[in-house]
N, C-alpha and C positions, 0 to 999 in steps of 0.2 A: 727303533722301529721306523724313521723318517728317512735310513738309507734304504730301505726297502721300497719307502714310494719313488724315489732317485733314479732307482735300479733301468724302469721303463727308460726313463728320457735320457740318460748314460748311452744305453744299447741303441736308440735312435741318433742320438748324436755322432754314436762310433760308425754308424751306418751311412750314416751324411758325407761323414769324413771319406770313410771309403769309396762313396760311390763319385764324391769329388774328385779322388788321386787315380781314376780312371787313366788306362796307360795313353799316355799322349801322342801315338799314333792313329787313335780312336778320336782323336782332336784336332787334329790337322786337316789343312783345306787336302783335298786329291792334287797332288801332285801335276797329274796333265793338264787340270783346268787353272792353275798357276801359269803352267809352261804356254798355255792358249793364251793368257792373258797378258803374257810377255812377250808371247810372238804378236799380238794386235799392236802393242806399246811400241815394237821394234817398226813393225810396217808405219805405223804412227808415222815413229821419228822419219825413217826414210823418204817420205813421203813429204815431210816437213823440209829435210835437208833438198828434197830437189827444189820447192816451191821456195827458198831462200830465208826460211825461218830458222835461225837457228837456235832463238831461242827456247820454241816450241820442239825442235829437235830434241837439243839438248836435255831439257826436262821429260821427253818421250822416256829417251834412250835411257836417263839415271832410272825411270820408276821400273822399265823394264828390265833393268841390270839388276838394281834392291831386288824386283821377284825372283830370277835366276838364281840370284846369290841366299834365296831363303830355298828353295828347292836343293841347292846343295848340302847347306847346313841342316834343312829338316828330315829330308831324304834321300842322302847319300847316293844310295842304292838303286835311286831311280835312273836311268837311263843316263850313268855318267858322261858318254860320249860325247852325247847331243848335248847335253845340259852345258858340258865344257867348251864348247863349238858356239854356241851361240852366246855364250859370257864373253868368249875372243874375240866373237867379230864383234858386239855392242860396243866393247874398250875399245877398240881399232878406230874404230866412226869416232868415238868421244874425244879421242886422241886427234883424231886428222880435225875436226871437229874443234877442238882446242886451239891446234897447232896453226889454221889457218887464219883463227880469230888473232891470235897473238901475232900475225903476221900481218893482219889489217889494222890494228890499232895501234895510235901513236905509245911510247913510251909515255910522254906525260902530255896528258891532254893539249890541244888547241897546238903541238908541234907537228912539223911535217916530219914523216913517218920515212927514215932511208932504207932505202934495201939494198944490196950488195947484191950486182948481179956477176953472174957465172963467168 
């Protein structure tokens, strides 16, 4: 008879469960207000790379690159083009962004830095 009192809180629990494993596109942020918040991050950075921050750049451009790259992986479907389009130019910046940095810094600290001109 003590499965029968059980019975209630079983059927509540298995209801818990379920309404937990709610399908996970019901859980995700909206998609455009990611894609918004990785176009502010981008202007961010740019804005930073003129004003000669690059480290504030740099950190713009990766947190707006991480959102891009979860709008891909959560939402496929969502406006591939675009989505693809501004994942290239973010890398492009990080890259030149990199590439310049390694070109200002010495190899090993407190050396004068040669550069091999053209």
């Amino acid at each position: 008879m003590k499965s029968a009192t059980y019975f209630p809180a079983l059927v509540i629990a298995a209801l818990l469960v379920l309404a937990a494993g709610a399908p996970a596109a019901e859980r995700l942020p909206d998609p455009s207000d990611s894609y918004s918040r990785a176009s502010a991050l981008y202007q961010d950075g740019l804005k930073a790379v003129e004003a000669g921050k690059r480290e504030t750049a740099v950190g713009k451009l990766k947190s707006a690159k991480t959102l891009i790259q979860k709008i891909m992986q959560s939402q496929p479907g969502w406006q591939p083009a675009l989505v693809t389009y501004k994942l290239q130019k973010i890398e492009n910046i990080l890259k030149e962004l990199s590439s310049k940095h390694a070109q200002q810094q010495p190899l090993v600290p407190g050396t004068p830095q040669m550069v091999a001109s053209p």
